[in-house]
C-alpha positions as CSV (number, residue, x, y, z in Angstrom):
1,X,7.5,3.5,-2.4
2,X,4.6,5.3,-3.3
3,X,1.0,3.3,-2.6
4,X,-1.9,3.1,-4.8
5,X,-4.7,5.4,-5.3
6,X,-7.8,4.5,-4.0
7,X,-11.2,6.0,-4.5
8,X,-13.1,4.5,-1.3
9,X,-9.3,5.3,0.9
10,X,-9.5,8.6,3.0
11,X,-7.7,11.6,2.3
12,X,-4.9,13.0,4.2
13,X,-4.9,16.7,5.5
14,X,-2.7,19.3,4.1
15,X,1.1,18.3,5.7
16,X,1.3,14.4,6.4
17,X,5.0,14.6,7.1
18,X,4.5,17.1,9.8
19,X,2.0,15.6,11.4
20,X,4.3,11.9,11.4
21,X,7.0,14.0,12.8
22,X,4.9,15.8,15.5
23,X,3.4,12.4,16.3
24,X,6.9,10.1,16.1
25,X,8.3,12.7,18.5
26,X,6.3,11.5,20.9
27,X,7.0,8.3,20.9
28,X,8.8,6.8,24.3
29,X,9.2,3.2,22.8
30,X,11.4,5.3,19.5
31,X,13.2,7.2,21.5
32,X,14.0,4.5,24.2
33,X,15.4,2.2,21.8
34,X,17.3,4.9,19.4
35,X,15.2,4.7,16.8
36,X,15.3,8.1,14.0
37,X,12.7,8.7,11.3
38,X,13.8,9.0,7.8
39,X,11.7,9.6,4.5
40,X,8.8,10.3,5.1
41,X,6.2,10.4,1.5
42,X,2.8,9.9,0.8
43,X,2.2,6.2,1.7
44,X,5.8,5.6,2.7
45,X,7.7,5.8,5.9
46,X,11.2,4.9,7.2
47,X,12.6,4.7,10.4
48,X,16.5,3.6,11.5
49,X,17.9,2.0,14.0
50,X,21.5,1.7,15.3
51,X,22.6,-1.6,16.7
52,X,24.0,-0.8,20.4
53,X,24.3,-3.4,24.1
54,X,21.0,-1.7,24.9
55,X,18.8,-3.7,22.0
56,X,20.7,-6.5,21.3
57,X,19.7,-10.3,22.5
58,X,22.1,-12.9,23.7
59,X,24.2,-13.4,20.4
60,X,24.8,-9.8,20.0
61,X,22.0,-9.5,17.5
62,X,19.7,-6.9,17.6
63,X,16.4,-8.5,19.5
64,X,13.8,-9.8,17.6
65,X,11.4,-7.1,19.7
66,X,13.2,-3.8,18.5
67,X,12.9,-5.4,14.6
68,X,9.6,-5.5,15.1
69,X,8.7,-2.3,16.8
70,X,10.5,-0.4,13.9
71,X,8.6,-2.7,11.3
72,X,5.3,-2.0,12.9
73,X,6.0,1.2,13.9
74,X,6.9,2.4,9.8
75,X,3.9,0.3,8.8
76,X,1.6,2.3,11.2
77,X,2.7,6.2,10.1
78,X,2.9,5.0,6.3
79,X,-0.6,4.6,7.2
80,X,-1.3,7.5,9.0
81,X,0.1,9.5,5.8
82,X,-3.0,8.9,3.7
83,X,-5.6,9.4,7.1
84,X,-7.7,12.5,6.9
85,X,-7.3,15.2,9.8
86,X,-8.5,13.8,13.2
87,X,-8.0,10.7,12.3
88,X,-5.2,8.2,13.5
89,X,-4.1,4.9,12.9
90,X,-4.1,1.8,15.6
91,X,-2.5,-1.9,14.5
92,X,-4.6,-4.5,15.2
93,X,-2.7,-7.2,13.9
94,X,0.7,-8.1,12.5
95,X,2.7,-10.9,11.3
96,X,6.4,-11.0,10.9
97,X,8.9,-13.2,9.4
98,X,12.4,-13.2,10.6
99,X,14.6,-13.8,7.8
100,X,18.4,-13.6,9.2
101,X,19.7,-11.9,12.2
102,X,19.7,-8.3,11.9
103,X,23.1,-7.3,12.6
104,X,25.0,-4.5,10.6
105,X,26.0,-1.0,11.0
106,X,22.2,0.1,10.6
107,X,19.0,-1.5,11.0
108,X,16.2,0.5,8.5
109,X,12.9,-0.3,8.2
110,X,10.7,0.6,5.0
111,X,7.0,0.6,5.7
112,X,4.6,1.2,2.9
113,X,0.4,1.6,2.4
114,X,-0.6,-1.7,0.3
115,X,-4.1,-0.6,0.1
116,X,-5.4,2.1,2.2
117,X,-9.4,2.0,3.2
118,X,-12.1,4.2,5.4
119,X,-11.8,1.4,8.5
120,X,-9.2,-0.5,7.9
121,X,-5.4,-0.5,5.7
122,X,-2.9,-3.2,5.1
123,X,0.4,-2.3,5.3
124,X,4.3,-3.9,4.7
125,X,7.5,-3.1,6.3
126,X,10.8,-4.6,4.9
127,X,13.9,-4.1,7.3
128,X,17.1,-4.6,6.2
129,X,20.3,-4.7,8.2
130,X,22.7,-2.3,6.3
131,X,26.5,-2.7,6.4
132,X,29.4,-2.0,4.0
133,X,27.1,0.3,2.1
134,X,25.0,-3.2,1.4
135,X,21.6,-4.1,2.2
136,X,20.4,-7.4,3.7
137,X,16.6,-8.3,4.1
138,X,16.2,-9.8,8.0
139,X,12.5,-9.3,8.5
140,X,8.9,-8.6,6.6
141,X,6.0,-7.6,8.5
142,X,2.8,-7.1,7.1
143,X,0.0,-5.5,9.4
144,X,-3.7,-5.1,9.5
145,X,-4.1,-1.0,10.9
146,X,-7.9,0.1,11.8
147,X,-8.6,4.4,11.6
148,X,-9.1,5.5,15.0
149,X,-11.3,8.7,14.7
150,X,-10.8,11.9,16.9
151,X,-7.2,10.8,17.1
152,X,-4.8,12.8,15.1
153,X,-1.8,10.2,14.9
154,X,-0.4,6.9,16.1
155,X,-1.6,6.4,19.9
156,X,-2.6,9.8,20.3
């Protein structure tokens, strides 16, 4: 899940997994819905969700909003992993496709840099509804993210 090196992309500070942590931690929407953080690696970021009443929709799915926070959401800090110091990461678009209802034990999303730039960085996030030790892909979201300078991570 690592992304490619690029030579005009911006270089991130000395502990990107701290500083997705310390940012993550702050996050009311995460916490709200139950969601955890997982791996974090250069590039690469995961975040978990457990299916519960709270986020579920009308069929007992979990909503089609809480897949997409935790795909945009994984998207964004993948991103912020490669941003230099003072520098944070803001979506400004994304598209997802909803592939099957994501019901299962565990809903993870896996976000990862496709190409990282100066202004802007295009990012993916599969998510997969987990269950039986077995992985199903429900949704893919891919996202347009803009660096947002004098912030140090997402929403800052």
């Amino acid at each position: 899940m690592r992304a490619s090196p690029d030579p005009e992309a911006p270089h991130a500070g000395p502990d990107p997994e701290a500083r997705v942590r310390a940012s993550f931690a702050k996050q009311g929407l995460m916490r709200t819905l139950g969601a955890t953080l997982g791996d974090v690696a250069s590039g690469a970021v995961e975040i978990a969700l457990r299916p519960n009443p709270a986020v579920s929709q009308q069929h007992g799915f979990v909503h089609a909003g809480a897949v997409s926070a935790i795909a945009d959401s994984a998207a964004g800090y993948a991103a912020l992993t490669l941003m230099p110091p003072g520098a944070g990461v803001l979506t400004a678009e994304f598209k997802i496709n909803l592939l099957a209802p994501a019901a299962g034990e565990r809903i993870l999303a896996r976000g990862r840099v496709v190409k990282s730039g100066r202004t802007l960085t295009l990012a993916q996030a599969e998510v997969f509804a987990e269950s039986g030790g077995r992985e199903k892909l429900v949704a893919l979201l891919t996202a347009t993210l803009m660096a947002v300078q004098g912030r140090d991570g997402i929403g800052d």
